[in-house]
DOFI-524154 format. One record per residue: residue number from 1; x negated, y negated, z negated of N, C-alpha, C, O in turn. Coordinates in steps of 0.1 Angstrom, whole numbers. Example, Ala and Ser with C-alpha at 12.3 -4.5 7.8 and 13.67 -1.06 7.14 Angstrom:
BEGIN
+------+-------+-------+-------+-------+-------+-------+-------+-------+-------+-------+-------+-------+
| resi |  n.px |  n.py |  n.pz | ca.px | ca.py | ca.pz |  c.px |  c.py |  c.pz |  o.px |  o.py |  o.pz |
+------+-------+-------+-------+-------+-------+-------+-------+-------+-------+-------+-------+-------+
|    1 |  -132 |    57 |   -78 |  -123 |    45 |   -78 |  -132 |    33 |   -78 |  -142 |    33 |   -85 |
|    2 |  -128 |    22 |   -71 |  -137 |    11 |   -71 |  -129 |     0 |   -79 |  -134 |   -11 |   -80 |
+------+-------+-------+-------+-------+-------+-------+-------+-------+-------+-------+-------+-------+
END
This chain:
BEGIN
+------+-------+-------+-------+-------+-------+-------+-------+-------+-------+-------+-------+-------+
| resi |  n.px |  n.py |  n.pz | ca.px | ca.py | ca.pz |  c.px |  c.py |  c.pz |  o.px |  o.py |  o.pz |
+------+-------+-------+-------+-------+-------+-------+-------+-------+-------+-------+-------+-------+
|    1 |   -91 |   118 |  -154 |   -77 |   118 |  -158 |   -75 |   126 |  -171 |   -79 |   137 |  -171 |
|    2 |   -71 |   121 |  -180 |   -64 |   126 |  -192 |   -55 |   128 |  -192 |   -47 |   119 |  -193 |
|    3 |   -48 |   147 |  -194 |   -34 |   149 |  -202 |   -28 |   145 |  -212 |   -35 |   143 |  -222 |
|    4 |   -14 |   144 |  -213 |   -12 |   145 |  -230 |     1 |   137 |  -229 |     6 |   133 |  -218 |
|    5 |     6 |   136 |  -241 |    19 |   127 |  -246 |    15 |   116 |  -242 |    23 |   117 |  -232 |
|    6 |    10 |   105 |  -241 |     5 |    91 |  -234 |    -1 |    91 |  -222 |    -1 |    82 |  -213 |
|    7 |    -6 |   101 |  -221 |   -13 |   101 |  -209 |    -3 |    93 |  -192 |     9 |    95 |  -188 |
|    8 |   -15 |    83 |  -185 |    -7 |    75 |  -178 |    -5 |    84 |  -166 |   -14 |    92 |  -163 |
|    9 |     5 |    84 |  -160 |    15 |    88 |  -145 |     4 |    93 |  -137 |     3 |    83 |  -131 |
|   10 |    -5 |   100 |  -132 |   -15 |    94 |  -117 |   -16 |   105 |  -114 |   -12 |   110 |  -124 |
|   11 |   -19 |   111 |  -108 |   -24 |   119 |   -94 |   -18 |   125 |   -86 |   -13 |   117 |   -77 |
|   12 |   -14 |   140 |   -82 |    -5 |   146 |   -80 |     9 |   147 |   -82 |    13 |   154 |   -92 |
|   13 |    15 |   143 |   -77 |    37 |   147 |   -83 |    35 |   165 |   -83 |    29 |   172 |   -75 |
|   14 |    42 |   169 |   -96 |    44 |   189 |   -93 |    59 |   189 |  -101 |    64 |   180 |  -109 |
|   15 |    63 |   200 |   -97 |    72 |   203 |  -102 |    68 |   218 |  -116 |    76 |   226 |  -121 |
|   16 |    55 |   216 |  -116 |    54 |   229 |  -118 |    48 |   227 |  -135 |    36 |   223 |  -136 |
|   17 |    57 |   229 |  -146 |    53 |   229 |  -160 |    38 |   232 |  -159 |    31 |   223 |  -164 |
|   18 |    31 |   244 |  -151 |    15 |   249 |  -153 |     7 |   234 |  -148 |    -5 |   233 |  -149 |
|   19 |    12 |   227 |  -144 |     4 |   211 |  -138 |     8 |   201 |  -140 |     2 |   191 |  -134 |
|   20 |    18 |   198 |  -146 |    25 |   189 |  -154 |    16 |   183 |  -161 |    15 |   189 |  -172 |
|   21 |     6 |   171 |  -161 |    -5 |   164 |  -169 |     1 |   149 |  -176 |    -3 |   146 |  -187 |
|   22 |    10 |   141 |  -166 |    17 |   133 |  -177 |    36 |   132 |  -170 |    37 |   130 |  -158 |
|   23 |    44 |   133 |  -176 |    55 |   127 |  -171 |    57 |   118 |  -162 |    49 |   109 |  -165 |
|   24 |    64 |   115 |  -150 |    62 |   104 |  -143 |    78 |   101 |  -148 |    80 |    91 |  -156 |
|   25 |    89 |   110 |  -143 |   104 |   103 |  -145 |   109 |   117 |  -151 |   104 |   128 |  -148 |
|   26 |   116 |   115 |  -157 |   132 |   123 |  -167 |   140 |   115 |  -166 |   141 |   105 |  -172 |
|   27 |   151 |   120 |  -154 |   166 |   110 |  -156 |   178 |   122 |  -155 |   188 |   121 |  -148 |
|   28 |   174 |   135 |  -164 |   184 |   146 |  -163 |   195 |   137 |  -171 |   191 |   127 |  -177 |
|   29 |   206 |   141 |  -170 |   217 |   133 |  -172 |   220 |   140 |  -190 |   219 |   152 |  -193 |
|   30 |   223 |   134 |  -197 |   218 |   137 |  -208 |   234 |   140 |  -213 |   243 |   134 |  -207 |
|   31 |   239 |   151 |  -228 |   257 |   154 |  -228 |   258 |   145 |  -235 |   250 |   143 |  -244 |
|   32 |   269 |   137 |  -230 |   277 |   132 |  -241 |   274 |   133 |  -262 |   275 |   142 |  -270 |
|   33 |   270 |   120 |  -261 |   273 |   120 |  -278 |   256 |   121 |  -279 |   253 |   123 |  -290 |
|   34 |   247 |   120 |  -272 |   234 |   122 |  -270 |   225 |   118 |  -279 |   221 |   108 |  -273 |
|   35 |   217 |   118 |  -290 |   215 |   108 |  -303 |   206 |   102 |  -297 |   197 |   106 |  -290 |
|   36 |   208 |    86 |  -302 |   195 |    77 |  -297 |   184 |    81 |  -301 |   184 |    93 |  -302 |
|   37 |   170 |    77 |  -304 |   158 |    78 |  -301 |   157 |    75 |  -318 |   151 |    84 |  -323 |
|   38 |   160 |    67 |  -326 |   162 |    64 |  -337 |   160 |    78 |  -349 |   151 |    80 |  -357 |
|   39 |   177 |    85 |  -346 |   181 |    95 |  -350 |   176 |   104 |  -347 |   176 |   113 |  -356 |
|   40 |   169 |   108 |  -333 |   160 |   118 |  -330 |   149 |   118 |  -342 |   149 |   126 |  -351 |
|   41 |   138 |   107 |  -342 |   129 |   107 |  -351 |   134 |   111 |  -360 |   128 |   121 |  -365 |
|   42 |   142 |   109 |  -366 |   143 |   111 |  -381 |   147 |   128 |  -384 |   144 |   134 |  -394 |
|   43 |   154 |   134 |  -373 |   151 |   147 |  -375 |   143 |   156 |  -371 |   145 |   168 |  -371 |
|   44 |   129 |   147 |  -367 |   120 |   152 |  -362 |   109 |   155 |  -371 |   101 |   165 |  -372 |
|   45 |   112 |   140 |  -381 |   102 |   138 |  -393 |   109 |   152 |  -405 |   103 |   157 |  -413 |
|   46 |   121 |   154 |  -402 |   129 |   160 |  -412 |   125 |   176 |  -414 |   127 |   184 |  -424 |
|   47 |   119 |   178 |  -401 |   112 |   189 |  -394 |    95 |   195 |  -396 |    89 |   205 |  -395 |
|   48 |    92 |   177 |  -399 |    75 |   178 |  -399 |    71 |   179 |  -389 |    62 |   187 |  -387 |
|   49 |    76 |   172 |  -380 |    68 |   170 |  -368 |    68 |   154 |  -365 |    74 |   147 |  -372 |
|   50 |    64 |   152 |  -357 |    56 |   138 |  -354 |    68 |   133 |  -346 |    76 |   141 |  -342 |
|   51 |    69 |   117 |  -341 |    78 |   109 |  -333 |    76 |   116 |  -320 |    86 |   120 |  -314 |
|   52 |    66 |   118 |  -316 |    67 |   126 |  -301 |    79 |   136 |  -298 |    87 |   134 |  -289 |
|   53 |    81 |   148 |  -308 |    90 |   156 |  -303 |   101 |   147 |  -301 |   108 |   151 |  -292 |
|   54 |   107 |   136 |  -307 |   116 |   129 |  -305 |   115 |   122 |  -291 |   127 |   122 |  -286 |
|   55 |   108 |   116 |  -284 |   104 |   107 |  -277 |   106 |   118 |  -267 |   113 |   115 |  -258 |
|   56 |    99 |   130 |  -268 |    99 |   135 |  -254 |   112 |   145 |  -252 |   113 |   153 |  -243 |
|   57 |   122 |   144 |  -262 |   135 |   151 |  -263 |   145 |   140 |  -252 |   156 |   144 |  -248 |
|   58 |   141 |   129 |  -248 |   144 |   118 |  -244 |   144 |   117 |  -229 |   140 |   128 |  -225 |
|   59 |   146 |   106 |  -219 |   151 |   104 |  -211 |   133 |    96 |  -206 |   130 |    87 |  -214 |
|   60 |   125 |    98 |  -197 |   116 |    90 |  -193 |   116 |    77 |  -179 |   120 |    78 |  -168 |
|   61 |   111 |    68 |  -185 |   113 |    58 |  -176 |   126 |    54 |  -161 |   126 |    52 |  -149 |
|   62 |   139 |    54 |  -173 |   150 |    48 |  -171 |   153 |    34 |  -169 |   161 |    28 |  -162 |
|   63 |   143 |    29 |  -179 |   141 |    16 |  -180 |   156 |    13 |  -193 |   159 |    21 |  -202 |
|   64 |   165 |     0 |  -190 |   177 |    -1 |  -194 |   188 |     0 |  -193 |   198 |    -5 |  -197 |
|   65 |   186 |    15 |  -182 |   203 |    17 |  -180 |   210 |    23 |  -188 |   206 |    33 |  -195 |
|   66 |   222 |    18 |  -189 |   231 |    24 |  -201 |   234 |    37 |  -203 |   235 |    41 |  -215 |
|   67 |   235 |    42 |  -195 |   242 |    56 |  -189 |   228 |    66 |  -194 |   230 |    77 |  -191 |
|   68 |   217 |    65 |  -200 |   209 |    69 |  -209 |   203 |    69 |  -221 |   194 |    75 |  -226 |
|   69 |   218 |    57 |  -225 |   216 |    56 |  -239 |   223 |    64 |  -249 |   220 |    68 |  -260 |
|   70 |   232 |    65 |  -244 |   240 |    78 |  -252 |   248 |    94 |  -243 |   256 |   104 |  -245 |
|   71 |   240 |    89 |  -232 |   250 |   104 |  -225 |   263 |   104 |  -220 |   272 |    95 |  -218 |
|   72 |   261 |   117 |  -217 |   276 |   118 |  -212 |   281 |   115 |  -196 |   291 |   121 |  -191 |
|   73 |   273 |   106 |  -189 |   276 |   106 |  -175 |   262 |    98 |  -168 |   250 |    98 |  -171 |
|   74 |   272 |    93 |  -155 |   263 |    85 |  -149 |   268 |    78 |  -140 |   280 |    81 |  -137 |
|   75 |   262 |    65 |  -132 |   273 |    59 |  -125 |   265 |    51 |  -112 |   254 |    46 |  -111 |
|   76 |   275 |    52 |  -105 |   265 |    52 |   -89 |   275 |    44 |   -83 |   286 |    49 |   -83 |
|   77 |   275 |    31 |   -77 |   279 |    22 |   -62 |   274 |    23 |   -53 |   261 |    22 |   -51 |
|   78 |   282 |    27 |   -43 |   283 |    21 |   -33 |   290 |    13 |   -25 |   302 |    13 |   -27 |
|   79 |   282 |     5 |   -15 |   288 |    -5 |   -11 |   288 |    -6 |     4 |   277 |    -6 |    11 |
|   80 |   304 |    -7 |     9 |   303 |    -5 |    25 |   311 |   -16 |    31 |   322 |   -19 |    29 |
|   81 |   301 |   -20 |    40 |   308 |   -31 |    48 |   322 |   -28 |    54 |   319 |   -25 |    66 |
|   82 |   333 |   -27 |    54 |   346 |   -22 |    59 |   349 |   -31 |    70 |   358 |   -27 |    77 |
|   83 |   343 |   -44 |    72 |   343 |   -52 |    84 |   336 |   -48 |    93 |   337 |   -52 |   104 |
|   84 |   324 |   -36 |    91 |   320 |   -30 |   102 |   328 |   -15 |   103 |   322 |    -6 |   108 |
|   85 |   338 |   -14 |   100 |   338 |    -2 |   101 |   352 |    -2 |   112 |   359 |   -12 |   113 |
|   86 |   357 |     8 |   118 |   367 |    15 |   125 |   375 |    17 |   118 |   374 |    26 |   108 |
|   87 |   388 |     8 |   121 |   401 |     8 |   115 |   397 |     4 |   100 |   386 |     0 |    95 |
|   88 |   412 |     7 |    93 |   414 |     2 |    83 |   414 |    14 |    74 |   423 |    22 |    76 |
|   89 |   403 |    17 |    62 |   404 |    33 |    53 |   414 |    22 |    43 |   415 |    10 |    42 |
|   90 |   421 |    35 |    37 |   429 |    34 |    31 |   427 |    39 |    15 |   433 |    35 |     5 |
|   91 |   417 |    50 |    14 |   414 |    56 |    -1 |   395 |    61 |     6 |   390 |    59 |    17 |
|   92 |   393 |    66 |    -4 |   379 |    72 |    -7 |   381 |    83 |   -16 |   390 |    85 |   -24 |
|   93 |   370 |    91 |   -13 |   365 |   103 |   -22 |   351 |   107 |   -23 |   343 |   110 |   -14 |
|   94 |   352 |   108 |   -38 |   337 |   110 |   -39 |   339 |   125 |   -45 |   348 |   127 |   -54 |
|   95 |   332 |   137 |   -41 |   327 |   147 |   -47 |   306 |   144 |   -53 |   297 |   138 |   -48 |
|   96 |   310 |   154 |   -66 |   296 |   157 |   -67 |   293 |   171 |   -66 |   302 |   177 |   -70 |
|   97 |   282 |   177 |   -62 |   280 |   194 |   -61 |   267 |   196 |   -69 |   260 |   187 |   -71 |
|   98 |   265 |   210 |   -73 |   258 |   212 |   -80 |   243 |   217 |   -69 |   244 |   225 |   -59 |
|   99 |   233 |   212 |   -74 |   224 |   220 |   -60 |   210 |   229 |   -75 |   202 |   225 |   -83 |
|  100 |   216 |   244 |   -72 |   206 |   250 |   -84 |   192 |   251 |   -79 |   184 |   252 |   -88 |
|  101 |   186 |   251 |   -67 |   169 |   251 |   -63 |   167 |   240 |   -53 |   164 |   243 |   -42 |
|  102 |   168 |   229 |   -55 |   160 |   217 |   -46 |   151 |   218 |   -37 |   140 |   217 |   -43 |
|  103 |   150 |   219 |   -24 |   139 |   220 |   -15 |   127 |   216 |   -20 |   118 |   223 |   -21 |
|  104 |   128 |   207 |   -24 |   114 |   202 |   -30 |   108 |   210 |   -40 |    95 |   210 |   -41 |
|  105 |   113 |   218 |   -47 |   113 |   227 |   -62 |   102 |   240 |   -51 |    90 |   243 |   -53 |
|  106 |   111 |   245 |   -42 |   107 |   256 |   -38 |    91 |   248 |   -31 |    80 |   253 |   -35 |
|  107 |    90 |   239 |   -23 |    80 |   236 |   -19 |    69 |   234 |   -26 |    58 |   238 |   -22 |
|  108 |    71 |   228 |   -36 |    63 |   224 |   -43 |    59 |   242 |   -52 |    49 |   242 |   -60 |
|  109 |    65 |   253 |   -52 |    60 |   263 |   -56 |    51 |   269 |   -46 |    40 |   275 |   -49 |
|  110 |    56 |   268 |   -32 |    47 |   276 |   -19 |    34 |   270 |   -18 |    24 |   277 |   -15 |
|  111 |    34 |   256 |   -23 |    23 |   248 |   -19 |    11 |   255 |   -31 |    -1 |   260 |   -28 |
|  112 |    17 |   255 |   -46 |     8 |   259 |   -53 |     8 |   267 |   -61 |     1 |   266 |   -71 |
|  113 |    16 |   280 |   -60 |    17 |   294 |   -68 |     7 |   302 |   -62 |     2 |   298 |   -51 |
|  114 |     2 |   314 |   -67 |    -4 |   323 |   -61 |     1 |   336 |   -64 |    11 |   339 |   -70 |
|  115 |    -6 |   342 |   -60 |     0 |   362 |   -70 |    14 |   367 |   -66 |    22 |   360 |   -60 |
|  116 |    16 |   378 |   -68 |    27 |   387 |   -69 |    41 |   378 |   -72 |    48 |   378 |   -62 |
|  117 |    44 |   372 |   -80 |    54 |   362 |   -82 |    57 |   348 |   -74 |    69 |   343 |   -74 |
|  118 |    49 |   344 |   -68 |    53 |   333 |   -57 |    52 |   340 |   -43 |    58 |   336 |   -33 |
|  119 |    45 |   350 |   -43 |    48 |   358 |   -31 |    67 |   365 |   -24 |    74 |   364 |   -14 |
|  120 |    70 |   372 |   -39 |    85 |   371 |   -43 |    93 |   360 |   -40 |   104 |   362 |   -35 |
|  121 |    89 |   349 |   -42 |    97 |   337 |   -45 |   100 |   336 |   -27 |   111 |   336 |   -21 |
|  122 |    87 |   335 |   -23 |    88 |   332 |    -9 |    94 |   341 |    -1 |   102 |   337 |     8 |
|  123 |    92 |   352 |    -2 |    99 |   360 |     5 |   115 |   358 |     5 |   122 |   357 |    15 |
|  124 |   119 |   359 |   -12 |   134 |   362 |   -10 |   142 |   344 |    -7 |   154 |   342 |    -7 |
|  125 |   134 |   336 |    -4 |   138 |   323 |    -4 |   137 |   324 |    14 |   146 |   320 |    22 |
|  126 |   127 |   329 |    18 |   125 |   329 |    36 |   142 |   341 |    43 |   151 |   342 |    51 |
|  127 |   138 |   346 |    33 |   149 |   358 |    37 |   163 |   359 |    38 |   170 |   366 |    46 |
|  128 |   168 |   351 |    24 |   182 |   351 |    20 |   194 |   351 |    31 |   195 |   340 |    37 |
|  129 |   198 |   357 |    34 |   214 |   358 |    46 |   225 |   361 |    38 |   227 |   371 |    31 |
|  130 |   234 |   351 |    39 |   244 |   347 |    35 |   257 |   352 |    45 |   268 |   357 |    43 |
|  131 |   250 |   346 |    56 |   263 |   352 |    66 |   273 |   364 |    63 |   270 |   375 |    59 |
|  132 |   283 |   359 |    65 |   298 |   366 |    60 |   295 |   377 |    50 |   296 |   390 |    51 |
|  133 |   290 |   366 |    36 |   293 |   375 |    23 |   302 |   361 |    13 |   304 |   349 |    17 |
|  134 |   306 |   366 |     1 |   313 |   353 |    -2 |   306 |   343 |    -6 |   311 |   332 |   -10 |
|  135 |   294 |   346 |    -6 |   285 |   331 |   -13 |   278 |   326 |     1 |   270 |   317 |     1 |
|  136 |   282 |   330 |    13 |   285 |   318 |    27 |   288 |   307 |    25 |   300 |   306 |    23 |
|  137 |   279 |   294 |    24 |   285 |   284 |    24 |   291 |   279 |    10 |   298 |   269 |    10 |
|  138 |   288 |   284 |     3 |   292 |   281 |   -13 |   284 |   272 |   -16 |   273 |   269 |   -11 |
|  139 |   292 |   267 |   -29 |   286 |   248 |   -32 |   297 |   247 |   -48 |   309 |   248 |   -49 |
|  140 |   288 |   243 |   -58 |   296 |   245 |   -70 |   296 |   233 |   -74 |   286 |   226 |   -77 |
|  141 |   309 |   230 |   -75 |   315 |   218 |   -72 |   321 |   210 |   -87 |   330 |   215 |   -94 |
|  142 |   313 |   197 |   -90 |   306 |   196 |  -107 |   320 |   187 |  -109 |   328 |   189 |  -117 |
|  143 |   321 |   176 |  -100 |   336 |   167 |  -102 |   341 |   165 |   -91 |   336 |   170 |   -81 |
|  144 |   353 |   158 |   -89 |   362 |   159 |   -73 |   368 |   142 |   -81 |   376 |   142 |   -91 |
|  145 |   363 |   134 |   -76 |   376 |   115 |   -82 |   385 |   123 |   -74 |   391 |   128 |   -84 |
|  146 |   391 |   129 |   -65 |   405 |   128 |   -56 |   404 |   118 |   -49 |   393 |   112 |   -48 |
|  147 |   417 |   115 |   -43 |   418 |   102 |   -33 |   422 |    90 |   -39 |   433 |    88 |   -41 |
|  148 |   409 |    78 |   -42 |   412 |    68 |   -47 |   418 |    59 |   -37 |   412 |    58 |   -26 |
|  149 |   432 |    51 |   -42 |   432 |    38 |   -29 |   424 |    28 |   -30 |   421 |    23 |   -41 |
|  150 |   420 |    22 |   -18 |   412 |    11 |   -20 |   423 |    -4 |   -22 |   435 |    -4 |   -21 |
|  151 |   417 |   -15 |   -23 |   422 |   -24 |   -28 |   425 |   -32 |   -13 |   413 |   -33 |    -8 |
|  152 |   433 |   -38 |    -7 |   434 |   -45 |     5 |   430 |   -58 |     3 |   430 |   -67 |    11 |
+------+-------+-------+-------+-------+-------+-------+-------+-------+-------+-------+-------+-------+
END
């Protein structure tokens, strides 16, 4: 297996930059006004550095969705049978929440950190009690639609 800027997807999934050998996906949601891949290069070249830093400033295997061509959001369906469902809903709401350490993030550090610093990690991650302080149950809350009506 070969690392590097080309190097193909294969062995192990990590979350961990120290094992990181080729990208598999990048779909962080990119801000608003985001410059295409075009514009990147050119201030990459403008810099003396090569189309890579452009390329990897970028969004990996998205494919053609729009919503990573310039930023700024993202956009998700769903779709629910309402003829199976109990009674008749009347609105929907969608919240989004922010989640800052992903189960998987922490696991994938237990699985392969070693030393003084993943020993910390684990501990204060096995440990944390929350119970009746104000970050109980806290959840940082990124958009709220409100109550949309649905259409009869």
């Amino acid at each position: 297996m070969s690392c590097g800027h080309d190097a193909k997807p294969e062995g192990e999934l990590t979350t961990s930059f120290l094992s990181i050998c080729a990208e598999v996906k990048d779909n962080r949601l990119l801000p608003e006004g985001y410059l295409p891949l075009e514009k990147r290069k050119e201030i990459a070249r403008a810099l003396g550095a090569g189309d890579d830093l452009a390329e990897d400033a970028g969004s990996t295997a998205v494919g053609d969705d729009p919503d990573y061509l310039t930023g700024g959001g993202d956009s998700l369906e769903y779709v629910v049978a309402r003829d199976e469902m109990d009674g008749t809903p009347v609105s929907v709401r969608a919240r989004l929440y922010y989640q800052a350490t992903p189960p998987f993030y922490l696991q994938d550090r237990f699985c392969t950190a070693t030393g003084p610093d993943a020993a910390r990690l684990y501990y204060l991650a096995g440990h944390l009690d929350l119970v009746d302080t104000p970050a109980e149950g806290w959840k940082l809350l990124i958009s709220d639609s409100g109550e949309v009506p649905l259409r009869q």
